[in-house]
Backbone as ProteinMPNN parsed JSONL, in Angstrom:
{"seq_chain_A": "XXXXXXXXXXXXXXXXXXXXXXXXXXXXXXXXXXXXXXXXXXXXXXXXXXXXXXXXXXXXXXXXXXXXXXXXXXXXXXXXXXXXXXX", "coords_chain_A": {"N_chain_A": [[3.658, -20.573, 7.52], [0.469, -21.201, 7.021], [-1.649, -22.189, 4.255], [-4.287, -22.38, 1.481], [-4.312, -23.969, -1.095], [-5.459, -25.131, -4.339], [-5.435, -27.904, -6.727], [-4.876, -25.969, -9.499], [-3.081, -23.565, -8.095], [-1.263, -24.991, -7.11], [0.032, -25.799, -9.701], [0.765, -23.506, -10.471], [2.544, -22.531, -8.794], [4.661, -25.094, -8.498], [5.835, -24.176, -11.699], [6.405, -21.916, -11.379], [7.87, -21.357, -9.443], [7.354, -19.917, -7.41], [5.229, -19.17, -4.734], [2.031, -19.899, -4.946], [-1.202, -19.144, -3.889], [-4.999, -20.039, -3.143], [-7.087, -17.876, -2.416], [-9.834, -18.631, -0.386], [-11.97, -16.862, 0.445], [-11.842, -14.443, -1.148], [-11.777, -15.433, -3.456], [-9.809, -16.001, -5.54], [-6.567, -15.999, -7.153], [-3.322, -15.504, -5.367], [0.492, -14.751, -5.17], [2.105, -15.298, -2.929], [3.619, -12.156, -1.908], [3.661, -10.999, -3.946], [2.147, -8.239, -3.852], [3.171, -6.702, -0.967], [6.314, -7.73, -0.997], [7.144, -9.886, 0.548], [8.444, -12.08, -0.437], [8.092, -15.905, -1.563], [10.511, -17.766, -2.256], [10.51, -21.286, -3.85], [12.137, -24.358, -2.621], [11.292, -26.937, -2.406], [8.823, -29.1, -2.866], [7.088, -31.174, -0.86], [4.904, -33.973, -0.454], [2.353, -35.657, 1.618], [2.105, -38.484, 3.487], [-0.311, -39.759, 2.481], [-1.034, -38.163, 0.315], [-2.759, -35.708, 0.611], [-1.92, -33.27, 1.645], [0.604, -30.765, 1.76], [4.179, -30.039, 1.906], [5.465, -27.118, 1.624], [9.007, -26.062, 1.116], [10.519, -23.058, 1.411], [12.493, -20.219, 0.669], [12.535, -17.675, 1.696], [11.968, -14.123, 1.463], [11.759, -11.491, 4.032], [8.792, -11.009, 5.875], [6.672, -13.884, 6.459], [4.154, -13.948, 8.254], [1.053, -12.248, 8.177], [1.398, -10.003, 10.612], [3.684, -9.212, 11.125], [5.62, -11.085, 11.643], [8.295, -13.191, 11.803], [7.444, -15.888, 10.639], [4.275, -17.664, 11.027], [3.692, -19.179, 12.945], [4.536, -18.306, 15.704], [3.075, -18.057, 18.811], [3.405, -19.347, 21.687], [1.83, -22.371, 23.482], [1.4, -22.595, 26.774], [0.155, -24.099, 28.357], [-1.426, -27.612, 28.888], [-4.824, -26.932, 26.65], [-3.967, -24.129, 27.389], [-5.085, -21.309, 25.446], [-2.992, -19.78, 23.229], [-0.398, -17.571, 23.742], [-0.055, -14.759, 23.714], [3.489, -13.01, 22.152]], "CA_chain_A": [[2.304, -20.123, 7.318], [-1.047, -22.34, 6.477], [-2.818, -21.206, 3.431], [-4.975, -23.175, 0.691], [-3.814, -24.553, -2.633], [-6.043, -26.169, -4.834], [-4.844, -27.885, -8.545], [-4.597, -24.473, -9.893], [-2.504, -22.953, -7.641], [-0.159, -26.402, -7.042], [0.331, -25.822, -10.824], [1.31, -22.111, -10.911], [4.016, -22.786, -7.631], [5.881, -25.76, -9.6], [5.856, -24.259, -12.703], [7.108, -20.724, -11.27], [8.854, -21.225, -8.41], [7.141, -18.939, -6.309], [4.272, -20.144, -3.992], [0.4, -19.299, -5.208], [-2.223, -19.74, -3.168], [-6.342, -19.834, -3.661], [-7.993, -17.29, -1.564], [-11.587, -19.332, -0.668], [-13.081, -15.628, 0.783], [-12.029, -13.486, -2.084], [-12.136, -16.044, -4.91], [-8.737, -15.555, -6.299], [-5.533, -16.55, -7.235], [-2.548, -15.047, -5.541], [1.101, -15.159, -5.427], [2.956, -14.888, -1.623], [4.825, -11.376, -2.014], [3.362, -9.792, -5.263], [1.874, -6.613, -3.043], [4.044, -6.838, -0.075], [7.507, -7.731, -1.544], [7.455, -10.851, 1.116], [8.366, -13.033, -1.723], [8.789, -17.026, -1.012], [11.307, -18.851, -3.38], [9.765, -22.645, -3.699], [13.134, -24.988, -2.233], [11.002, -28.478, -2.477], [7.272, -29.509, -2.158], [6.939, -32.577, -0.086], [3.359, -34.154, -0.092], [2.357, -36.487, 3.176], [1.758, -40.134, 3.379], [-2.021, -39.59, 2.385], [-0.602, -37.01, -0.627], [-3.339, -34.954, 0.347], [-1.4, -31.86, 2.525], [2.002, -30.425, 1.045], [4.985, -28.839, 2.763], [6.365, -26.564, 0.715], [10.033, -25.249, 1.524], [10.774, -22.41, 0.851], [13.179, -19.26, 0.826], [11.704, -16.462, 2.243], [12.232, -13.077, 1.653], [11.063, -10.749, 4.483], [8.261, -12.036, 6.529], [5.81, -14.421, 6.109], [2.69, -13.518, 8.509], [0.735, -10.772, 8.147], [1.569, -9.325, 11.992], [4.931, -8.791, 10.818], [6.393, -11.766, 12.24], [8.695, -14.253, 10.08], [6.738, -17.088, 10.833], [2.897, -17.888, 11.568], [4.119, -19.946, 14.031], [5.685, -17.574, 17.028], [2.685, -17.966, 19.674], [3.532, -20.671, 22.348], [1.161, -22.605, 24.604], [1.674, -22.445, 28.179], [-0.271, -25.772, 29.028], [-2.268, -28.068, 28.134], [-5.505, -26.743, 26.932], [-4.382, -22.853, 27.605], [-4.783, -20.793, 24.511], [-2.133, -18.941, 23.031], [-0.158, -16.532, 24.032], [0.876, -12.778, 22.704], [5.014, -12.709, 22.989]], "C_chain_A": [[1.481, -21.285, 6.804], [-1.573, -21.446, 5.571], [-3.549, -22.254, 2.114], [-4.555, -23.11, -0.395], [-4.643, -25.33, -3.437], [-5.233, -26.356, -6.239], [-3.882, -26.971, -9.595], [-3.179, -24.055, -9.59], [-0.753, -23.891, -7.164], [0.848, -25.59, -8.085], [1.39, -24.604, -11.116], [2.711, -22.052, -9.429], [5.027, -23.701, -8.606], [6.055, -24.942, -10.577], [6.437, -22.732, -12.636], [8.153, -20.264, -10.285], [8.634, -20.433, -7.245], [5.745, -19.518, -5.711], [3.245, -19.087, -4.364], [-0.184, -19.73, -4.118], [-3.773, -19.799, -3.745], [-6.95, -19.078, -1.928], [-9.249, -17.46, -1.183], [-12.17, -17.737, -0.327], [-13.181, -14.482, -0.491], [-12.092, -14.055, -3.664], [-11.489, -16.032, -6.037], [-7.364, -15.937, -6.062], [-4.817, -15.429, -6.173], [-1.4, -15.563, -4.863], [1.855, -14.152, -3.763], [3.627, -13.301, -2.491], [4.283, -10.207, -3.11], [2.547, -8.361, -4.804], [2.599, -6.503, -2.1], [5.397, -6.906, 0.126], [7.573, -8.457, -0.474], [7.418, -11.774, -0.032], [8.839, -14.407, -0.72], [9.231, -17.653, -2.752], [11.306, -20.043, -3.382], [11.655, -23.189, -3.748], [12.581, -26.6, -2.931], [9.646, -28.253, -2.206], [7.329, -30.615, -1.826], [5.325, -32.887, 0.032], [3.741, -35.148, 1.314], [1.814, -37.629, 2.908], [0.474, -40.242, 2.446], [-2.145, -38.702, 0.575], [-2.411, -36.156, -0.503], [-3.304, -33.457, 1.335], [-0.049, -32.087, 1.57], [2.415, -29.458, 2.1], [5.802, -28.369, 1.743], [7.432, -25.229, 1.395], [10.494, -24.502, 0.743], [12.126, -21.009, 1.522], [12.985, -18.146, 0.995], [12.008, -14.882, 2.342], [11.255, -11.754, 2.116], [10.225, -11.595, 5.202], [7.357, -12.322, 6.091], [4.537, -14.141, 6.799], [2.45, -12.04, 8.722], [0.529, -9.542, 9.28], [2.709, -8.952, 11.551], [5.768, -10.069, 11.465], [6.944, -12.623, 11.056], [7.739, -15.347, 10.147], [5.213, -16.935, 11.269], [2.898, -18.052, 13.025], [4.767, -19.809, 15.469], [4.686, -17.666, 18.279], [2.665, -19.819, 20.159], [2.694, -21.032, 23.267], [1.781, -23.049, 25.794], [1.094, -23.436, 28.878], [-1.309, -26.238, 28.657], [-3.639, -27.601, 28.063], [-5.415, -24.791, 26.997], [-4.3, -22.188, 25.703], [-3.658, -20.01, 24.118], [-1.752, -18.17, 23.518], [0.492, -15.358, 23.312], [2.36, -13.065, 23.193], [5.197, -11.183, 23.108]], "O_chain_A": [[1.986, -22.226, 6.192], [-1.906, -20.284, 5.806], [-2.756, -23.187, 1.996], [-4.362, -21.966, -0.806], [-4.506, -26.519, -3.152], [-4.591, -25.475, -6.811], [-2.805, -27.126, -10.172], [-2.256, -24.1, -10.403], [0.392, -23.473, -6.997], [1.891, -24.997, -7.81], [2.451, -24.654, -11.738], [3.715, -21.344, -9.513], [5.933, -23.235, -9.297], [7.222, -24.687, -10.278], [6.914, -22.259, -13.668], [8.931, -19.31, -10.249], [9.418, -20.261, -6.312], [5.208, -20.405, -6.375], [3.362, -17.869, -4.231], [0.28, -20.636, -3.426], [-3.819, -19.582, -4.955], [-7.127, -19.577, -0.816], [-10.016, -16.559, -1.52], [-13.05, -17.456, -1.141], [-14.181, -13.827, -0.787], [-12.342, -13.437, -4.699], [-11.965, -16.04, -7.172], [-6.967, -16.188, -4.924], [-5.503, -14.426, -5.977], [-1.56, -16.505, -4.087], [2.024, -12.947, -3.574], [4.071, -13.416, -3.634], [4.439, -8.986, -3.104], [2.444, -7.466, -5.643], [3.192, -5.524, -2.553], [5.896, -6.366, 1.113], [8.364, -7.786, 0.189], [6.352, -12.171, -0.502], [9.515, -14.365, 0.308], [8.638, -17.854, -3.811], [12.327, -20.385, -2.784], [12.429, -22.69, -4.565], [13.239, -27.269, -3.729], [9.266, -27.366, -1.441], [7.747, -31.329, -2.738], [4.578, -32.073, 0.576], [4.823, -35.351, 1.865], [0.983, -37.708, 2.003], [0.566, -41.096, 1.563], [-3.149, -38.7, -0.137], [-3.132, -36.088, -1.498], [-4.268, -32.763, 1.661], [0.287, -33.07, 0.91], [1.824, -28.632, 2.796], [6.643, -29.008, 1.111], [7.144, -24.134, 1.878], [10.882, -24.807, -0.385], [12.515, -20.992, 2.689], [13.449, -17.447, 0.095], [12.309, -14.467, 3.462], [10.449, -11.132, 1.424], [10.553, -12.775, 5.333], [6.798, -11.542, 5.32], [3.603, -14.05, 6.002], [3.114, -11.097, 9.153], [-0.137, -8.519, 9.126], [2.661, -7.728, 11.674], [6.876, -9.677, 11.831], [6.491, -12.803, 9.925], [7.225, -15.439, 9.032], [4.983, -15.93, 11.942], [2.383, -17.418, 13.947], [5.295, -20.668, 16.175], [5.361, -17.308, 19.245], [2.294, -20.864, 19.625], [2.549, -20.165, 24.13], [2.685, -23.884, 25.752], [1.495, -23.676, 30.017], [-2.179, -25.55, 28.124], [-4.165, -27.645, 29.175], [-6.413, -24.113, 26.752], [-3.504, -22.657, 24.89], [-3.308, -19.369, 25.109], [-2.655, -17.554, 24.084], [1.411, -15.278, 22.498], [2.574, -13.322, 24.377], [6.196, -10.721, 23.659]]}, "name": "protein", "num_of_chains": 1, "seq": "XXXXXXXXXXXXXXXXXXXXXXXXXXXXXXXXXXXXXXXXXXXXXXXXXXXXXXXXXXXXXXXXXXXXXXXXXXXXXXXXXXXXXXX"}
């Protein structure tokens, strides 16, 4: 999944082990899983050459996007240029 982290929310992942995020539309902290019971268990945060993106691995219990799929990541393009597709 992609989701926004600022300072804050960095802070409250290291320091709990469970991945926060910052919601920019609703203006609020929250914590993968705490309504949903998709909890992620923080493995490693890796920043990127630039340290200004982070991959944070994690242990996932249940799924991660909000279609029900485990992953964000399940629609494949079909060629260059075509948009996504539904599986």
């Amino acid at each position: 999944m992609v989701a926004y982290m600022n300072d804050e929310a960095v802070r409250r992942t290291l320091e709990t082990g469970r991945t926060w995020f910052w919601s920019r539309s609703r203006q609020e902290y929250w914590c993968k899983g705490e309504t949903s019971g998709n909890t992620q268990q923080v493995v490693e945060v890796l920043a990127d050459c630039d340290a200004d993106a982070l991959l944070v691995r994690v242990s996932q219990q249940g799924v991660a996007c909000h279609t029900g799929e485990r992953t964000c990541f399940y629609r494949p393009l079909a060629a260059e240029g075509d948009a996504p597709h539904e599986r």
